[in-house]
N, C-alpha and C positions, 0 to 999 in steps of 0.2 A: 504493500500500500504506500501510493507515495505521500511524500509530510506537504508542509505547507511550501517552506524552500521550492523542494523540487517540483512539486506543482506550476509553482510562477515560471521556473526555468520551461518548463514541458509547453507552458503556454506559449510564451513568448518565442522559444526558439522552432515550432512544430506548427499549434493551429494558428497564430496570428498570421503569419507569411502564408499558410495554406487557405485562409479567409479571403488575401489580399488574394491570392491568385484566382480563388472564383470570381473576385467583383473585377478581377481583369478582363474575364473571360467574358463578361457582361451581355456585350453586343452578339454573342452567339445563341441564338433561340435555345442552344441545348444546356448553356450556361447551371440552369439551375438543374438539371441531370448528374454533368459534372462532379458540380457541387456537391451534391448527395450522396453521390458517389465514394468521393475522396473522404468524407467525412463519417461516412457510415451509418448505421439506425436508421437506414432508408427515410430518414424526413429531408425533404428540400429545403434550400436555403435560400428563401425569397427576398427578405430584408435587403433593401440598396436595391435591386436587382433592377437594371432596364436596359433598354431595347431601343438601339434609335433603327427607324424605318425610314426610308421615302418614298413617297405617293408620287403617282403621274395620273394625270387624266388628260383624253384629249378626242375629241369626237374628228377621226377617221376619216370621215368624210364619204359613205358608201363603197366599203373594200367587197367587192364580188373580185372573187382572182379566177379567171380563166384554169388552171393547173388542179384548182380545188373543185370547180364543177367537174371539168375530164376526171376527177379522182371520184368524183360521187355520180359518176355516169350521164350526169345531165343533159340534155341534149341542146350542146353549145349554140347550134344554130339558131333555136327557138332562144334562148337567152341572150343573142344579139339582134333580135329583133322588138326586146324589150325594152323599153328607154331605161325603166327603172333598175334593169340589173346589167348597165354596161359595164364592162371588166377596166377597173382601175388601170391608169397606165401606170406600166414597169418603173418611168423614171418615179413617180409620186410616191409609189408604194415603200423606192428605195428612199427614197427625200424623207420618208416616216418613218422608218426603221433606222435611220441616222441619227435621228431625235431621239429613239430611243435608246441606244448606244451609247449619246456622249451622256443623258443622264442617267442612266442604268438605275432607272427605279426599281424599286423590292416589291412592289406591288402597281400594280397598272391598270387604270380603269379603262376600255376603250369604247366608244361609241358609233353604234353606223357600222358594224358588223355584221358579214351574212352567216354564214355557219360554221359550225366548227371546224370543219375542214379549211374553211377560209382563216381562222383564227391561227391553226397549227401550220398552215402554207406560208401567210404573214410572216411568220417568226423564221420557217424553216428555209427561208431562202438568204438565208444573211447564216455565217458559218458561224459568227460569233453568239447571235442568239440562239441557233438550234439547240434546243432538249435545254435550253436555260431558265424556262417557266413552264408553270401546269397552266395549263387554259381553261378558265369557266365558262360554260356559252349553254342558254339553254333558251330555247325559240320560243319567244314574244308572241305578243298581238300585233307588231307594226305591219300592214300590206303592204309595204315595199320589200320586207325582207331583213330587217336592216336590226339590228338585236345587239345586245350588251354584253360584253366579253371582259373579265377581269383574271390579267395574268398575276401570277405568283411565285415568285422566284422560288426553284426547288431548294438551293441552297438556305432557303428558311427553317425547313424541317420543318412546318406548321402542318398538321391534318389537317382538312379543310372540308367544309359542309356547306352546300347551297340549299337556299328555301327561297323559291320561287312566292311571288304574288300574280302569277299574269293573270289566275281564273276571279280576281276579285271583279268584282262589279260595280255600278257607279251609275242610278238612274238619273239624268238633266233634271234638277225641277221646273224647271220651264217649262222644257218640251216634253217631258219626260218618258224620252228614250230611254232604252239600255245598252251603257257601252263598259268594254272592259276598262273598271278604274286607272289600268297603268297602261294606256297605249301602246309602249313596249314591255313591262316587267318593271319590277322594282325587287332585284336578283340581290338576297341576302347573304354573306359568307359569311362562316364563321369560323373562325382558326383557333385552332390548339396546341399548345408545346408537346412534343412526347412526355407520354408518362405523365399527363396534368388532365384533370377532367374539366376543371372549369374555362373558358374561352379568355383568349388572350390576344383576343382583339377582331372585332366585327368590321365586315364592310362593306359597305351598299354600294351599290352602282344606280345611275339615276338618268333618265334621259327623258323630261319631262315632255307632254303635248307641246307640237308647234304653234308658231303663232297664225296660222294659217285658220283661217274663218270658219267655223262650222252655223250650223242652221240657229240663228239667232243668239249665235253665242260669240259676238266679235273677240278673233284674235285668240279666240279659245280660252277667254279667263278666267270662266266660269270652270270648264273644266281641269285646268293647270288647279286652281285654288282648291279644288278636292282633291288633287293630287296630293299634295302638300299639307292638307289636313291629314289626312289617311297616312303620310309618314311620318307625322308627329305622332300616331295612336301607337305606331307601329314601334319607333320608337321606345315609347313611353313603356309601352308591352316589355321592349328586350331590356329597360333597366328594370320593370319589375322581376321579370324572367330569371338575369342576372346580378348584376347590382348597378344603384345607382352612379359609381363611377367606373364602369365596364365602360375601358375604349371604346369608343365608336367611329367610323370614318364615313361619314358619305359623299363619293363625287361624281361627277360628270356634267351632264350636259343643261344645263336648270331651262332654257327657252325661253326664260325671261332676264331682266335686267336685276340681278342677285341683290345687288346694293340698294335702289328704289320701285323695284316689284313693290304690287301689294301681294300679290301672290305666293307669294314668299311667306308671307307674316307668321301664318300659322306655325312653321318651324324656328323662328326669329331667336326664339330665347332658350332653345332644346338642341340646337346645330350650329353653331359659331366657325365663321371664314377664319379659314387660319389666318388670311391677312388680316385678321381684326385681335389676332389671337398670340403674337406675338411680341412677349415683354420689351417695357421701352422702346418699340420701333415701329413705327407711322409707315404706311404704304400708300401713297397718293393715288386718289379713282385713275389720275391719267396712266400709271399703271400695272392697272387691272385688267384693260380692255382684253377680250379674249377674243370678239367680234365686231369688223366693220359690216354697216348696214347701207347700201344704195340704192335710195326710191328711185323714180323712174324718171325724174330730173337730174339725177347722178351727184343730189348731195348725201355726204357722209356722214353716220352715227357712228360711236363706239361705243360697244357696253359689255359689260363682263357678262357674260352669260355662262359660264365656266367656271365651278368651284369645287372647292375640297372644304368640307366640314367636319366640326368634330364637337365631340362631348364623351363625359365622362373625362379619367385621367389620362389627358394626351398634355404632353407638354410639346409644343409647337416650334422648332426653332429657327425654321428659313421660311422662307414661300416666293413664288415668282411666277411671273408669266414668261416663258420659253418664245423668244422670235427666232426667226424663221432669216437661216444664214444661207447664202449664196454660196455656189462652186467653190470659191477661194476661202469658205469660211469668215465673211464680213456680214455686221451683223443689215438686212432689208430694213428698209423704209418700210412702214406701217402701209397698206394699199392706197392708193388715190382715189384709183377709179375700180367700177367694177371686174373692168376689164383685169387689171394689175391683181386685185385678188384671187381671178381665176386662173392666175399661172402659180397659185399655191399647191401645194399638193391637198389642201383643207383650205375653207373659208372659217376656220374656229384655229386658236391658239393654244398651245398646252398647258397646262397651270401643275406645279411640279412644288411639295412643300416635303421638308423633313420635319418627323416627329418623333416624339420619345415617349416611348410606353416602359 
């Protein structure tokens, strides 16, 4: 039995330096395995413990790839003669797979995706990203085809669990129709550490109604704003579900103007922009912009239409909006005219934050 002496020696020279070396290991999902590990009595060593991640989101812009129909037998002739499913050209496709390269996010929300196959071709044609993420993709309500895909770096080692919403429902009160609530999905993940049962970090993908006119409901307000109710409830569910400060991420494509929507409101005080969310440091709306708009006079709007939210314990420490470099790597002028944004590979800009769970 050792006395008191040798106790402090056994401390100080064994578990103290063996403590520091878990909270080294920190940034590794498996960190707290490690830990348990090295220490013994199979209990984890959570205390200190976190995680920085980085988010990407970026609505795509309609990727049907050619290589991914021929791989799912589709009959390519009948798919060029649909406007809606023209096969992205080769240079754009790589112009977006370059983007995501030089910020090599851990987790990537993408938008304006056709199927799976079109998700795993995206990746598999660039030798750097093959077999670099899992792909979530699971088919929406949108008629164009066009559905929400969230990669996952494998080197996370997270299990990971989708819970779809497409079958919810949403009648107009106005007119009252019945349409499915989330025009594409509103595609739930939820990640886990090995060897941990509780979730260690949720994440929505979001690509709300366009603004595009339905029957007495200009601009689709009426329906966006039940959109946005419905993922406050949703919400509200997975902190009772889990706990109230269970990370949460949600991003992608919101359809409206994030910052002065009213449509928005309902989530206002439940999902926080990380650029709103980052200690001591101011991010100016000019920007934000994630999207320029040209009425049919050819003047110009900007509005962020593209975010990443969060709630619960995220500690938030960068955010940015990602432009769009040219061949030589200099950074583009923001578009002028219409014309000038359609030599983008997207008309929407990436929005890229790091956090710490």
């Amino acid at each position: 039995m050792l006395n008191l002496a040798a106790l402090k020696k056994f401390l100080r020279s064994v578990v103290m330096p063996l403590m520091a070396s878990c909270l080294f290991l920190s940034q590794n999902a498996n960190a707290t395995k490690v830990c348990s590990d090295a220490l013994g009595g199979g209990e984890k060593v959570t205390a200190g413990f976190t995680q920085k991640i980085k988010i990407m989101v970026y609505n795509l812009n309609n990727i049907f790839i050619k290589e991914a129909a021929i791989e799912r037998g589709d009959d390519v002739r009948a798919l060029l003669k649909n406007s809606d499913a023209t096969f992205k050209p080769d240079r754009d496709l790589a112009w977006e797979r370059r983007i995501i390269k030089q910020q090599d996010p851990d987790i990537f929300i993408g938008t304006e995706m056709h199927l799976i196959e079109d998700a795993h071709s995206f990746m598999n044609a660039d030798r750097e990203l093959k077999d670099k993420y899992w792909a979530f993709l699971k088919v929406g309500n949108d008629v164009r085809g066009i559905n929400i895909v969230t990669y996952v770096k494998k080197s996370l080692n997270f299990s990971v669990k989708l819970t779809s919403h497409k079958d919810m429902k949403w009648i107009d009160p106005v007119t009252h129709a019945e349409y499915p609530l989330f025009s594409r999905d509103l595609p739930v993940l939820t990640l886990t550490r090995p060897g941990e049962t509780k979730p260690a970090l949720i994440v929505i993908g979001n690509h709300a109604k366009s603004k595009r006119d339905s029957r007495s409901d200009p601009e689709s307000n009426r329906y966006r704003t039940a959109q946005y109710e419905a993922i406050k409830k949703i919400v509200e569910d997975l902190k009772k579900l889990h706990s109230e400060v269970m990370p949460i991420i949600m991003g992608g494509d919101f359809n409206t103007d994030v910052i002065k929507g009213p449509e928005v409101l309902p989530i206002q005080n439940i999902l926080v922009s990380v650029f709103d969310s980052i200690k001591d440091h101011a991010i100016g709306l000019n920007e934000r912009v994630t999207h320029f708009f040209f009425d049919r006079f050819g003047n110009r709007q900007g509005h962020q239409l593209d975010d990443i939210r969060v709630s619960g314990k995220v500690n938030v420490l960068k955010a940015k909006v990602v432009h769009y470099e040219d061949e030589t790597g200099h950074t583009m002028a923001n578009p002028a005219t219409y014309d000038a944004r359609a030599k983008q590979p997207s008309d929407h800009l990436p929005v890229v934050a790091e956090i710490e769970i």
